[in-house]
N, C-alpha and C positions, 0 to 999 in steps of 0.2 A: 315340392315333391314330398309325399308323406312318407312315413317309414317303413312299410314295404318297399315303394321303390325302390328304396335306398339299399333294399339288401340286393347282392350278389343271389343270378338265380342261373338257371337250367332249363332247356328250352327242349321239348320231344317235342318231335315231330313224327304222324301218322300218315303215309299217304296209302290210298286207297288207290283205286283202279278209277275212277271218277269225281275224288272227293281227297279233302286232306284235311285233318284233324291236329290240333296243337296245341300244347298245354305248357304255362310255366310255375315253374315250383323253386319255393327258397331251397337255398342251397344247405343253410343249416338246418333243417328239421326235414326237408319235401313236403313241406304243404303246398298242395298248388292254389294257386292266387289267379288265375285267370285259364279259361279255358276257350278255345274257340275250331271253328270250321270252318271251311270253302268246299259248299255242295255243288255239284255239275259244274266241276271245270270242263270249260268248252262252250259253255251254253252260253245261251242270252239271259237266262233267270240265275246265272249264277250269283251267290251271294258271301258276304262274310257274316257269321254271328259269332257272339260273344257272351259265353255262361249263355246260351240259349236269346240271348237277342239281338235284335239284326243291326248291325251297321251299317250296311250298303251295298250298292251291288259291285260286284267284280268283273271287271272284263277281262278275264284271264283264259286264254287259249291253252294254257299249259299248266303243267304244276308246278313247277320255276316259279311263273309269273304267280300265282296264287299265291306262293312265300315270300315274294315280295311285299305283297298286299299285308299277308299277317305281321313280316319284321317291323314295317312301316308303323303298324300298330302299336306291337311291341313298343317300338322304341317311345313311342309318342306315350306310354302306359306304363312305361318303367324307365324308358333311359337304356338303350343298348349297349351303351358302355359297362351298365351290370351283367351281362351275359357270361359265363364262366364259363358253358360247357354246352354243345348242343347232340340230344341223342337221337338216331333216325332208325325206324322200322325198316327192317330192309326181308321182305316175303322171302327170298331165298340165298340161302347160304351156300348153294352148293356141298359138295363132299371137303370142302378146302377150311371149313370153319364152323368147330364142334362149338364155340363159347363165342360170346359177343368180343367185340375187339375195337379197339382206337381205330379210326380211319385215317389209310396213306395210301400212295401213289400204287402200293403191290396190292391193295385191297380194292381197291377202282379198281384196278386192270382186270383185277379176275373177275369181279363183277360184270364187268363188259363181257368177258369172255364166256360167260355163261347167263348173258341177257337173255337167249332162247329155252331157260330153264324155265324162266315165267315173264313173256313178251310184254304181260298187261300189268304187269308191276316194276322191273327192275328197268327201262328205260326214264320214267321221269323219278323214280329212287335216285338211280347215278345221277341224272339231272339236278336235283332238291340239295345231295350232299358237294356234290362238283358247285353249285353258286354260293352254298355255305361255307364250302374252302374258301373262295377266291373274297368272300364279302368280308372271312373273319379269316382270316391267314394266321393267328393267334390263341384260337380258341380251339379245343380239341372236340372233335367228331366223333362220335360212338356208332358203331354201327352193333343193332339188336336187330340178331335173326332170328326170325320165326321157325324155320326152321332145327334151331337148337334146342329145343324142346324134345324133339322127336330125334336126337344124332342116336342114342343107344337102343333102338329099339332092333330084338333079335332079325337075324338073318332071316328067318322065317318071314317075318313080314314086311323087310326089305325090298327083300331080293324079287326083281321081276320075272316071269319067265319067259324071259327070251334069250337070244343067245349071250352066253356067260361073257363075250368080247363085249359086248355094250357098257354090263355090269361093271367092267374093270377101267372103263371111263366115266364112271359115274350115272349110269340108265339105272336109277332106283326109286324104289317110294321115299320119301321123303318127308312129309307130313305137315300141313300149316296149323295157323292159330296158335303156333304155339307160345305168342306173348299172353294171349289172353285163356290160353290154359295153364300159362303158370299162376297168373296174377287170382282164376278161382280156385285153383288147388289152395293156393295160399290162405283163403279165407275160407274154404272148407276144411283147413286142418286149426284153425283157430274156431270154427263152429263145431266141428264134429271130429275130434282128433281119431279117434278109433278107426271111425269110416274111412276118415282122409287116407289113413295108412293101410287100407284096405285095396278092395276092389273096386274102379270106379271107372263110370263112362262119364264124361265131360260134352256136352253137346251144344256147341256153339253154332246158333243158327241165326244169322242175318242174312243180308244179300249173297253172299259167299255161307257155304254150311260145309263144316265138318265133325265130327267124334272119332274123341279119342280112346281109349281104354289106357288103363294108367292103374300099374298096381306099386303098391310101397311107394308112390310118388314117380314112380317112372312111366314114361310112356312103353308100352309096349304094340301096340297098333295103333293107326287111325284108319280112316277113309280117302283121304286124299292122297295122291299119289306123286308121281314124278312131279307136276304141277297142279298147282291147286283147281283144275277145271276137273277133275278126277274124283270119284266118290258119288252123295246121293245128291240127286237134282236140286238146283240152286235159286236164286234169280231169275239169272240169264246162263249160268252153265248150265251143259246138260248133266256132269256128273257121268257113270260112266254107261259105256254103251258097246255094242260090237264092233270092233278094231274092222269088219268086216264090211263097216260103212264106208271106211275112207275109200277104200276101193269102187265100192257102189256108187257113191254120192261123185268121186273123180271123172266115173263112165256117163252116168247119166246126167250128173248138173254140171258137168264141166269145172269144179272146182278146183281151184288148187290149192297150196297148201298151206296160203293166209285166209282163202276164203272159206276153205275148213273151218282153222283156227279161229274164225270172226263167226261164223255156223256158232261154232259150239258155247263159245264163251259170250258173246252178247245177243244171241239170236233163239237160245233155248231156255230150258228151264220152264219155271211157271209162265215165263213170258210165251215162249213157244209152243207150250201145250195150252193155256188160256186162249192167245193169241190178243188176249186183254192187256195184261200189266204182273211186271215182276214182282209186283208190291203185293205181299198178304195180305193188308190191312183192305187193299180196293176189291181182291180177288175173293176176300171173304162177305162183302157187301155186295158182292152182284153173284152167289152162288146160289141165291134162289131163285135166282132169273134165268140163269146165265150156266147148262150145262156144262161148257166150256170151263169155267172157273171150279165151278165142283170137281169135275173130272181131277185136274189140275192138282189141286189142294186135294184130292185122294189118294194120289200115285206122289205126292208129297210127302204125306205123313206116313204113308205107307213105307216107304223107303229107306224113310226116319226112323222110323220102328222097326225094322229089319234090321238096320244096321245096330241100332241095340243092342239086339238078341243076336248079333254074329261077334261084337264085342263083346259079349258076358260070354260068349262061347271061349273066346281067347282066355278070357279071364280066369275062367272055371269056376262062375256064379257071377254075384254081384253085391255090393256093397251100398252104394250110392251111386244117383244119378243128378248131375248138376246140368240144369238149362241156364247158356247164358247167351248172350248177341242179340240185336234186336229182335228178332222175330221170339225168340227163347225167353228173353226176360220181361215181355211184353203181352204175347201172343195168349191167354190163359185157354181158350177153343184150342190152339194149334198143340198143346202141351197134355192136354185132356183125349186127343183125337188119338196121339202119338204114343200116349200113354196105355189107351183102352184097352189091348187086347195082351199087355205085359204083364196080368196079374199071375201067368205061369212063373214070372222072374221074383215075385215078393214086391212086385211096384202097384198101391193103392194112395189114389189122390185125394185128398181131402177137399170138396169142391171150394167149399167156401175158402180157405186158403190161397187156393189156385186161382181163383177168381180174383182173388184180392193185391196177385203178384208174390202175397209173402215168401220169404227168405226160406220158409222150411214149407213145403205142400202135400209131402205124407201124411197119413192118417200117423198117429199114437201109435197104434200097433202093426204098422207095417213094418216086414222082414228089410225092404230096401230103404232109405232116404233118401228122397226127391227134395232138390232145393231148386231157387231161383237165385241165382247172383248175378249181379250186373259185372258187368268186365270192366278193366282202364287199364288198356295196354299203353297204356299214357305214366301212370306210375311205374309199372314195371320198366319202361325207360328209363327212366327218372334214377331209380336205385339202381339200374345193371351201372350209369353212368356212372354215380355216384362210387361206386366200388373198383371200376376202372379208375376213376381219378384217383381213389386212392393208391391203387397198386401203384399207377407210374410212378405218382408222387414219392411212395416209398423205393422203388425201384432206382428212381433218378437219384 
């Protein structure tokens, strides 16, 4: 066993709505030392990779069974007996937890008890941490809400309007992404300390997309709302839409109110207005063919763009603009599109930059700064953990 092994490590875990992401990192520095995936749990092509190469396939029905698959690696790659500490993303927090916190038996419960906060997350969450209790009975659990990013953000853009009895059980916006808007605020206050403390929209666009606006480091709005199918068109959500459907779609498609729920969240988006694929990359390769896909990718960027300019409005200007998630850190057409018609905000792109991915994509003399960062809500596990362990330890 070489000497990594041998060190004591820390173990996040990501789960996604069809996928789960996991990294481990020494425990004395947080370097991560191996990173890996399990794409389309469920399917027949699902797979394990590792640092981006493939191990093998996975038959895993579930997301349990796909951390099975990864510990098994683990252990085979480190020695599981070095495990210290394991940290789990958990989409939403509910109104019950402003800050990450140890996982126990009254933090399951309430997570159960507000599973219908976000159905397509918080079901195999509880799952992933509930078989890491019973597998490590000795190792302490973190639970990092995404949610906690967004707990201080004013009543103003809280508060839903509907009746104030809801409000006072918890009917509010809420906000995601919020691991991987801390993790580029972070690196944009280490690139551009001024901007960082300034005005800033953070626009995290992968399968799942949302923007936040964030001044002095705080959130103060985003786009996503009670749950994360809320805001602008996604993948497969639709992002938002008239409240006035569910009633329509109930009368004439006979829905109810999982088949809603499965409507909006895996049945729309670019997938639903393509009628092609939730993927950018396929929908931008058949948009000269393929109206369908153009349409799509216009009422995309569109949206993207709007929400912008409704965030710089919160704001009262703008400072910087950060793209990160896959589509965001990847996409340079989809960033350029989003971008075009923002030069009333002080946002001008530098093509050759932008083409290139680089870290800063403004022109020199532009009013706002456009960057590109990659996200790793992998590390910001890793250190919320890290800081829990310490408190206990000090506390104990």
């Amino acid at each position: 066993m070489g000497e990594a092994q041998r060190d004591h490590f820390l173990l996040a875990i990501n789960a996604g709505s069809s996928s789960l992401k996991f990294a481990v990192f020494r425990q004395t520095d947080l370097v991560q030392t191996a990173g890996g995936a399990v794409n389309r749990i469920g399917q027949s092509d699902s797979r394990l990779t590792i640092d981006g190469g493939d191990i093998g396939p996975v038959p895993s029905a579930t997301h349990a069974e796909a951390v099975e698959h990864a510990l098994a690696w683990i252990d085979r790659a480190f020695g599981i007996g070095s495990l210290v500490a394991i940290g789990h993303r958990i989409v939403h927090g509910g109104a019950a937890y402003r800050e990450h916190c140890v996982v126990d038996e009254a933090v399951i419960a309430e997570l159960e008890r507000i599973v219908d906060y976000a159905p397509e997350h918080l079901p195999s969450e509880i799952a992933i941490v509930r078989l890491c209790r019973a597998r490590f009975p000795n190792v302490p659990q973190i639970a990092c809400f995404d949610t906690v990013f967004h707990r201080d953000m004013p009543l103003v853009a809280r508060q839903l309007s509907i009746p104030r009895r809801f409000t006072e059980v918890g009917v509010e916006r809420y906000g995601f992404h919020g691991l991987s808007c801390s993790y580029v605020l972070e690196v944009l206050n280490r690139l551009d300390p001024d901007r960082a403390r300034g005005r800033v929209v953070l626009a995290h666009i992968g399968n799942g997309v949302s923007l936040s606006a964030v001044r002095a480091g705080r959130s103060i709005d985003t786009t996503m709302g009670f749950t994360p199918a809320a805001g602008v068109p996604m993948g497969t959500r639709s992002g938002d839409i008239d409240p006035g459907l569910v009633r329509y779609l109930t009368k004439t498609e006979r829905l109810d109110a999982d088949a809603f729920d499965h409507l909006v969240n895996h049945q729309s988006g670019l997938l639903g207005m393509s009628e092609i694929s939730a993927d950018v990359r396929i929908l931008l390769d058949a948009e000269t063919q393929d109206s369908r896909a153009a349409k799509a990718l216009g009422v995309y960027c569109y949206r993207i763009r709007q929400a912008i300019g409704a965030l710089a409005a919160s704001l009262g200007g703008l400072d910087a603009l950060v793209f990160t998630g896959g589509v965001g850190e990847n996409a340079a057409v989809i960033r350029e599109r989003v971008c075009a018609e923002l030069e009333f905000l002080g946002i001008a792109l530098d093509p050759t930059s932008n083409q290139a991915n680089a870290i800063t994509i403004s022109t020199d003399t532009a009013r706002v700064g456009v960057h590109v960062i990659p996200t790793d809500e992998e590390a910001v596990i890793a250190a919320a953990v890290i800081r829990l362990l310490k408190q206990e330890t000090f506390a104990s």
